[in-house]
N, C-alpha and C positions, 0 to 999 in steps of 0.2 A: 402538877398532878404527880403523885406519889408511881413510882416504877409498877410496882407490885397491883396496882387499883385496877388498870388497863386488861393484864395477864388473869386475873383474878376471875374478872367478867368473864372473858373469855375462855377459861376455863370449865367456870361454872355452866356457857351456856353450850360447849360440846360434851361436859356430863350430860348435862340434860337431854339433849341427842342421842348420845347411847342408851340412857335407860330407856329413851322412845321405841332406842330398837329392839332393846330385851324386851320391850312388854310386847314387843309385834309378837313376838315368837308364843306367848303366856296368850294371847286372845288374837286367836286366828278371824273373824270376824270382822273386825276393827285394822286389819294388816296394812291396807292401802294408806288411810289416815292417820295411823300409826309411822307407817315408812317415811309419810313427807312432812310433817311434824317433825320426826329426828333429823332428816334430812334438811328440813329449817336451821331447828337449829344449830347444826354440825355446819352450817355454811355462816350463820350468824358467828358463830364463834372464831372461823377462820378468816372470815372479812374484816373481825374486831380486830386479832392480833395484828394481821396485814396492815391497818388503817395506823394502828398505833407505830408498826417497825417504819412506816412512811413518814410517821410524823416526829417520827424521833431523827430518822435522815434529813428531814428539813429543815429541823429545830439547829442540829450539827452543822448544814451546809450554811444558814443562813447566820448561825452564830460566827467562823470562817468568813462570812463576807462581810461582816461588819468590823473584824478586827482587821480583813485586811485595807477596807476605808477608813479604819480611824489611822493605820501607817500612811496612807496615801495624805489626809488629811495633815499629819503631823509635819509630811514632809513637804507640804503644798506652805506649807505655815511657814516653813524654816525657810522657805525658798522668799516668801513674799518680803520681807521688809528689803533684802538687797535691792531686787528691780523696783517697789514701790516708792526709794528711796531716791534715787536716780530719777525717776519721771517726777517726782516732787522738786527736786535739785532743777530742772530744765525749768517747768516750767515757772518758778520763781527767778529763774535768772532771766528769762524770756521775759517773765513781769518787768522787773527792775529793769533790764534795756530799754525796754520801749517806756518806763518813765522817765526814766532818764533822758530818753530822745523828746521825750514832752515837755517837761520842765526846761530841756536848753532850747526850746526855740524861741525866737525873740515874738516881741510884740506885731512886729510886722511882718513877719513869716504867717502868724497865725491869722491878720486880717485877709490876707494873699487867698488863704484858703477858707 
């Protein structure tokens, strides 16, 4: 969404609240329903912009928390092949001993058990 679309509406809809009020003043008659009409939308216009400066702080805070997961991420990466490397080294030497301890047992050790 373009910067200026947000500001835009919400500008147009607290004009439109003031002319409510100028006309209060032109048709004393009508002054009650006239006052909260403007006052609509003078409040519609200032909840738009409000809505928007919120959604632009979040848009900022959460763009910040994903660069700084992807550093986290980068550095979880750099970290993982040393330790994954090492636990792969065990338990393939852990394999190999205990074949090796299989393969040398005799014929008669193995009936034994």
């Amino acid at each position: 969404m373009n910067i200026t679309r947000p500001i835009a509406i919400a500008a147009i809809l607290v004009v439109i609240g003031i002319v409510f009020f100028v006309l209060m003043f032109f048709h004393p008659i009508s002054e009650v329903a006239l006052a909260v009409a403007g006052a609509g939308f003078l409040a519609a216009g200032f909840v738009q912009l409000a809505a928007y400066y919120v959604s632009e702080q979040n848009k900022r805070s959460s763009e910040q928390l994903m660069a700084k997961l992807e550093e986290i991420k980068e550095e979880l990466q750099k970290e993982e092949p040393s330790k994954g490397g090492v636990a792969i080294a065990d338990v393939l030497a852990s394999g190999m001993k205990y074949y090796s301890e299989y393969m040398g047992k005799s014929d008669k050790e193995e009936k034994k058990e």
